[in-house]
N, C-alpha and C positions, 0 to 999 in steps of 0.2 A: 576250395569250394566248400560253401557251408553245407553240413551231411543236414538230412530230415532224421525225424526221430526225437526223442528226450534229450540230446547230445544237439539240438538245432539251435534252442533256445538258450543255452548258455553260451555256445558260440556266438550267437548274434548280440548276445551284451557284450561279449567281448570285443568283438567287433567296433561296436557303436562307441564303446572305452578307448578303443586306438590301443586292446591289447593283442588282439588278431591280425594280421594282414594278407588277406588273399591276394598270390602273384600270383599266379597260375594254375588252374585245371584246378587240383589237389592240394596242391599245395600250399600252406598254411605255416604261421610262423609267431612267433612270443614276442612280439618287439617291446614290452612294456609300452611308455607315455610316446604318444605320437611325439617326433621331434618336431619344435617350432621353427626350426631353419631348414626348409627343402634341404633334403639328401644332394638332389644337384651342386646344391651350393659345398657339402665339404669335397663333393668330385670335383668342381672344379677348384678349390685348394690343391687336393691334391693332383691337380695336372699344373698346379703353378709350380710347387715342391719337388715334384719330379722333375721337371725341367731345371728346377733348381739345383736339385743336387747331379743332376746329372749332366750339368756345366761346370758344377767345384772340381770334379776329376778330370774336364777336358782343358781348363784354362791357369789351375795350380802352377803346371810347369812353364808357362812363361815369365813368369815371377821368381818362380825357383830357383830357376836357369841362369837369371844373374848372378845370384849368390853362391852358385855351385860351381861357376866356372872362371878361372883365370883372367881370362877375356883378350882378347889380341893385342890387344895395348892396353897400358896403365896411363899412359897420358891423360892431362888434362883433355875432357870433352871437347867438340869442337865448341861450341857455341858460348862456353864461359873462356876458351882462349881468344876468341874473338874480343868478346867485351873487355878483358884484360889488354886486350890490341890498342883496344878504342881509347879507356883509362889512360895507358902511357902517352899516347899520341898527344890526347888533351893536356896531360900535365907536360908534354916537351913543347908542347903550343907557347904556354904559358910561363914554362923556365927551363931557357936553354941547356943549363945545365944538367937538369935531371938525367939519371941514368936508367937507363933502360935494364932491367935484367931479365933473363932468360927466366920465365916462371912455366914452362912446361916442364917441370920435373916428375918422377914417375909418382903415383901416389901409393900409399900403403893401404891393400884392401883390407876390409875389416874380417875378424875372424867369425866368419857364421859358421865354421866348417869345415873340412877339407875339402881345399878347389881341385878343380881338375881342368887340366891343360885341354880342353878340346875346343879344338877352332870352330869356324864359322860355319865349314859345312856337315860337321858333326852335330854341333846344335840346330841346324837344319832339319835332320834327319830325325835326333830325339824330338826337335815339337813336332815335324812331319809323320810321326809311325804311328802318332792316335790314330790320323786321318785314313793310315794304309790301312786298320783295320775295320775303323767306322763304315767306309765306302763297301766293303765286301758282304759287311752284315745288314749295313741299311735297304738290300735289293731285297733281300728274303726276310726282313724284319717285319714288316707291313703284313704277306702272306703269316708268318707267324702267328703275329699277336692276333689276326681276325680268326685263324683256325684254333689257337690254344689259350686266345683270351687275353686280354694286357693285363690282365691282375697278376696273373703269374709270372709275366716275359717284363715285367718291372719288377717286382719284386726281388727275382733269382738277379738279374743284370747287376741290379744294384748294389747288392750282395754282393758279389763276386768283383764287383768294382773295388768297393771300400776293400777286400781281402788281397787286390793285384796292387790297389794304390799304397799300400802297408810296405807291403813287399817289393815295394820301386825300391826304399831306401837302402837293403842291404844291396839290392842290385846294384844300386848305383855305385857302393862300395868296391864294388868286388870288378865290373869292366861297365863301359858305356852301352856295350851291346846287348847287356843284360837288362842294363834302363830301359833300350830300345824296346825288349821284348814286351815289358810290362806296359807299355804304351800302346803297344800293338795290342795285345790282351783287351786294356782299357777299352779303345777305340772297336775291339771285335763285341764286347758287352753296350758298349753304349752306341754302337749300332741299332740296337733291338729297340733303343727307347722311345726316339720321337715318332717310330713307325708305332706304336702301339700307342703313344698319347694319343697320336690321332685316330684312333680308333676308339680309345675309350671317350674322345671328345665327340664322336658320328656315334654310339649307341647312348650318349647322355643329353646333349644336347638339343634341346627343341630350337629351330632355323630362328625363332625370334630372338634367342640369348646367346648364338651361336658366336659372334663379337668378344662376347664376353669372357668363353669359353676360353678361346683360341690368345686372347690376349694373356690367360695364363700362363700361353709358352713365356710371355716375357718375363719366367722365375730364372731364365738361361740369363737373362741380364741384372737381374739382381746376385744371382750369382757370382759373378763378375764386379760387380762393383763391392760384393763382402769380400769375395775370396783371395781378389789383389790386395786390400788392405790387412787382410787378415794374415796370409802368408810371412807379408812384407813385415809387419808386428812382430808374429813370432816368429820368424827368422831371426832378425833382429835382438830381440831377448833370449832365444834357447838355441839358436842354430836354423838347419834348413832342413835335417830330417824332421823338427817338428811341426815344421809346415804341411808335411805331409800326412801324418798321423792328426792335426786336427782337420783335415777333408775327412779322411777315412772316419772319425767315429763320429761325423755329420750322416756318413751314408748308413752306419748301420741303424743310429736313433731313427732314419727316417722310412728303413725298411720294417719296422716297430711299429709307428702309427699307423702308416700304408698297406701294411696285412691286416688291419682290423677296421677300417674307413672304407675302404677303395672294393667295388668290386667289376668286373667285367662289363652288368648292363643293370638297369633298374631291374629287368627281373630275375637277377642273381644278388639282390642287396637285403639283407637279414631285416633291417631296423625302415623300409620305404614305407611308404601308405598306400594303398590302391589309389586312390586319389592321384598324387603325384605321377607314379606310374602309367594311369590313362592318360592327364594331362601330356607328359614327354610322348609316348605312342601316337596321340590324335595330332600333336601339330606337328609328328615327322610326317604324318600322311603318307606314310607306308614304304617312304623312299631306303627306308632304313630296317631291313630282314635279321632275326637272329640266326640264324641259316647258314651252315658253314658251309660255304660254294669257292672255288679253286677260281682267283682272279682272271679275266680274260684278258690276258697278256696281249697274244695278238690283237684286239680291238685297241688295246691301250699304246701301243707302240704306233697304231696306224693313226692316231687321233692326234690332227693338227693343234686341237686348245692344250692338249697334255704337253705337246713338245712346246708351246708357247709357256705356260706355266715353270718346265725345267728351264728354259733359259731367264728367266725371270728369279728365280730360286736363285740358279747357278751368282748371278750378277750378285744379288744381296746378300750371299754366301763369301764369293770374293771378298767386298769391302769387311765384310763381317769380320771377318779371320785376318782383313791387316789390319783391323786395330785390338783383335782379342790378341792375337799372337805376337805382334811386331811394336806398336805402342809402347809397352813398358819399354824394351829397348832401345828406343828412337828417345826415350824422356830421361832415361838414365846415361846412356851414352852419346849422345849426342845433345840435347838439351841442357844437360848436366845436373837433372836433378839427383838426390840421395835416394835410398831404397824404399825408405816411407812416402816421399813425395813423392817417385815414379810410379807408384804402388796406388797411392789414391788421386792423384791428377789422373791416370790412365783410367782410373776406373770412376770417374764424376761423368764424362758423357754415358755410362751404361748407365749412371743412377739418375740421367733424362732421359735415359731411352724407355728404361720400365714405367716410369711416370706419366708419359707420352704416348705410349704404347696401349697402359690401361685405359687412358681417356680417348685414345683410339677406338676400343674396339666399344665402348660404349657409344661414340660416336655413329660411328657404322652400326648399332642397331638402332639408332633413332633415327637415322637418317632413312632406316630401311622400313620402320615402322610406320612414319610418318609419310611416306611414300615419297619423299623429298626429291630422292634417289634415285635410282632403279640400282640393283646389284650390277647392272654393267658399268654403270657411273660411277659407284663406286669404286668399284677396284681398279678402271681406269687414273679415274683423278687421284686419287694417295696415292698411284706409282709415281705421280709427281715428286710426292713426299718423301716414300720409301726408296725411289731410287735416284730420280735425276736432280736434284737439288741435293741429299749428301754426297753426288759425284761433283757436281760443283766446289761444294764445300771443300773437297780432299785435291782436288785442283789449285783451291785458294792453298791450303797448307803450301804446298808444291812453291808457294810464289812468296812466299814469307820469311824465307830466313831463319833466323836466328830469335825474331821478335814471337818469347812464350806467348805473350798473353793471347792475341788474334791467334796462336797453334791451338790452345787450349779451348778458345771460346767456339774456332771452328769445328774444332772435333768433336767437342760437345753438342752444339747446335746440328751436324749432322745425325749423329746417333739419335739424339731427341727428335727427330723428324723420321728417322730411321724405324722408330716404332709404329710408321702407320704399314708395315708390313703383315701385322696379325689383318689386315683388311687387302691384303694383296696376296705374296706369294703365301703366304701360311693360314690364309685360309680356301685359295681357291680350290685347293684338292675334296674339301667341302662341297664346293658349286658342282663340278665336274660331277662324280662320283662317292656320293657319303659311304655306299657298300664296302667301297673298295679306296678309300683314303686315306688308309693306313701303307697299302700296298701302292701305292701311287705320290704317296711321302718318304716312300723306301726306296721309291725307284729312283726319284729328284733328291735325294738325297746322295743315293750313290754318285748321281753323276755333278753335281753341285761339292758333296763333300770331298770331290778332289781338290778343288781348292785349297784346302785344310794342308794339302803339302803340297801344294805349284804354291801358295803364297810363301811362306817358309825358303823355299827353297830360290824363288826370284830374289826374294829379299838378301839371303845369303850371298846371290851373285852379287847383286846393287853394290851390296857394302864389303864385297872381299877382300878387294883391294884400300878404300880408304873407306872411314863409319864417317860419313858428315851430309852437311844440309843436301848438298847437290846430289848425290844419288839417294838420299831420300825421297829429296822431291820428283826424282823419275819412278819410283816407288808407287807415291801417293799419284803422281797423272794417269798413269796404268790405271789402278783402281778406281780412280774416278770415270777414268775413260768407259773399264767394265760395266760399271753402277747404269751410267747415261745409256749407253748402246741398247744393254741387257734391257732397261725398261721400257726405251721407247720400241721394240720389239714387242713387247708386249701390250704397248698401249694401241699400234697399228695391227696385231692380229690375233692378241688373245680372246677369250670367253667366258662367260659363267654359267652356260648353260648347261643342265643335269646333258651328262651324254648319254646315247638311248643303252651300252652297252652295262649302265652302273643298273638297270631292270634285269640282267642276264638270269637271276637267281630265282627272280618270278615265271621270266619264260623257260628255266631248267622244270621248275617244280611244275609249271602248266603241263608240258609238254611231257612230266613221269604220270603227272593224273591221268590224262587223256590214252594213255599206254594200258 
């Protein structure tokens, strides 16, 4: 507040300079030159970057994992023993003499490392134990970050991420069980994150760039498309522990930036403008309190749109994780590509899915601006997108064989449609409840993030007995089946309408006045 007095008047040039910034009551601050890019704008970077780095630590070890482990057979893949089928056949077509020889011999694996003999249902369990810890912390992550703030429940997380992901490698040395742990560790810190993005996305966001915001989670998918190639590189060149050690010192450069960028709300940000700050306040139109109030659990458990939204979640969660987790393996072992190629074929649909995704959520604000729309139309029609046409898609795989290209263009073409989710499950805990849609992404989370090990662990059955196309493709119909079922759920009984229980904060605080 500017003081009166001799002390009013230089305040007020400073002021007028954009070297003052009144946030609040008293409260007054140096920010030097007003910045020319909205403060909004480096929060939502940095909720692209969080998500970013905090999918390098969740999808590292599917990549790892081939080059860490023995694998149940050294045979040729199936799919290049096939084409080698097809080869002799042709050439005995055309001269009867040719002799056929026996070319499934065992192959020599390249040295990234010391392998380790752990079968199918042990690597199950390692990519399964992020997810046993993820699901435990994503229920109370949400209540967290709005009680203690996501500047800080990002920060610490991600820290302590990079410092467990360090410490996989000796684990891994020393027993599997130990890797186990550090996964579990992993998955209990990176529980905290997507419940607090979206809470720093609900106290930054104004409803009309709300799209835009939310399509930042798609930095989980750029992720993924660096961190498979990246791994796969340097494994390749230095081994597989240094796979791990270049995730880890991603995460601590970016716990660097993000303690000095990022803050809790515009009126906790050093360098804002009053400007800005009123701007974001008048067009939440007050849906959005800084008021720390205890989520109303039971209202949100009784509320038909919330259980419609977790099954929506849950489905795009499923297909999600069979091709974060089970991909690489399906392209190396059974497609028969090499560690680079598994590594960047698996990861080309995540780099249309981010691409797709961003011109998603811009979409969905034009569409909302211009009234084209309504937000129920919306989110109905991209479930089309986001769910039931890549369940299609992962159907088609199922029906393919052996033939890469149509595996590769479907998988990609789903994930790239896959991105109209920042306009479905990932943004509707926004519509529902902005208060509380941090804790309401904790909850969908928990119950969605089991997936992360039921898909792991199906996939381990599929393939226990034989790795090849056929129980792949019962695999890939599963998951497609998921995707379709989960959305058209959603499109016959979901909602976007604010629920009256996300005002509970206004009618605590009436009801203390009135006392």
């Amino acid at each position: 507040m500017i003081t009166n007095g001799p002390e009013a008047f230089e305040q007020e040039d400073l002021l007028k300079k954009g070297k003052v910034v009144e946030i609040s009551g008293s409260k007054q601050r140096l920010s030097g030159r007003k910045w020319k890019v909205p403060v909004r704008f480096w929060i939502g970077l940095m909720v692209f970057l969080t998500t970013y780095i905090n999918y390098t630590t969740r999808v590292n070890m599917s990549m790892s994992i081939i080059s860490m482990t023995k694998g149940k057979s050294k045979s040729t893949p199936e799919c290049i023993l096939l084409h080698q089928q097809e080869e002799d056949a042709a050439k005995l077509a055309l001269n009867s003499s040719y002799q056929i020889v026996n070319k499934t011999m065992n192959k020599t694996l390249a040295n990234f490392g010391e392998r380790y003999d752990w079968d199918e249902h042990v690597q199950g369990q390692i990519l399964g134990s992020y997810f046993w810890g993820y699901v435990i912390t994503s229920l109370p992550g949400g209540a967290a970050s709005e009680w203690w703030g996501p500047h800080k429940v990002i920060f610490w997380m991600t820290l302590l991420s990079g410092i467990i992901n360090t410490l996989s490698v000796p684990a891994a040395w020393y027993h599997f069980g130990l890797l186990i742990t550090c996964r579990f560790l992993l998955g209990i810190f990176g529980g905290f994150v997507y419940p607090a993005v979206q809470v720093l996305i609900a106290k930054w966001a104004p409803p009309a760039e709300k799209g835009k915001f939310v399509a930042g989670l798609m930095g989980n998918t750029l992720a993924t498309c660096i961190t498979w190639p990246l791994v796969g590189g340097v494994t390749s060149s230095v081994g597989w522990d240094w796979g791990f050690y270049a995730i880890s010192i991603q995460c601590f450069v970016f716990c660097i930036i993000f303690w000095f960028v990022a803050a809790d709300s515009p009126d906790d940000h050093k360098f804002i403008t009053q400007e800005e700050v009123s701007y974001i306040k008048e067009a939440q139109g007050g849906s959005v309190t800084k008021k720390k109030h205890t989520p109303p659990y039971l209202s949100i458990m009784k509320s038909v749109p919330f259980w419609m939204l977790t099954v929506l979640h849950f489905g795009n969660l499923w297909g999600l994780y069979l091709q974060l987790q089970s991909v690489p393996k399906f392209m190396a072992e059974v497609v028969g590509f090499n560690l680079k190629q598994a590594g960047i074929l698996a990861a080309l649909p995540h780099l249309t899915r981010l691409f797709f995704g961003t011109a998603y959520g811009s979409i969905g604000d034009w569409l909302k601006s211009r009234k084209i729309l309504s937000p129920k139309a919306i989110r109905k029609t991209f479930v089309l997108f986001s769910h039931v046409i890549p369940g299609i898609l992962l159907i088609g795989i199922a029906l393919t064989g052996c033939n890469w290209v149509p595996i590769v263009v479907m998988l990609t073409f789903s994930m790239a449609i896959n991105g109209a989710a920042v306009l479905t499950n990932l943004q509707n805990p926004q519509d529902l409840a902005p208060n509380f849609a941090g804790s309401i992404f904790g909850i969908i989370s928990f119950i969605g993030g089991m997936t992360g090990f039921i898909v792991p662990a199906i996939t381990g059955a599929f393939i226990a007995e034989h790795n090849g196309t056929k129980e792949w493709g019962y695999n890939f119909m599963l998951g497609g089946g998921v995707y379709i079922v989960c959305g058209v759920i959603f499109i016959l009984f979901g909602s976007v309408e604010e629920q009256k229980w996300n005002r509970v904060a206004d009618q605590e605080d009436a009801t203390a006045e009135t006392k």
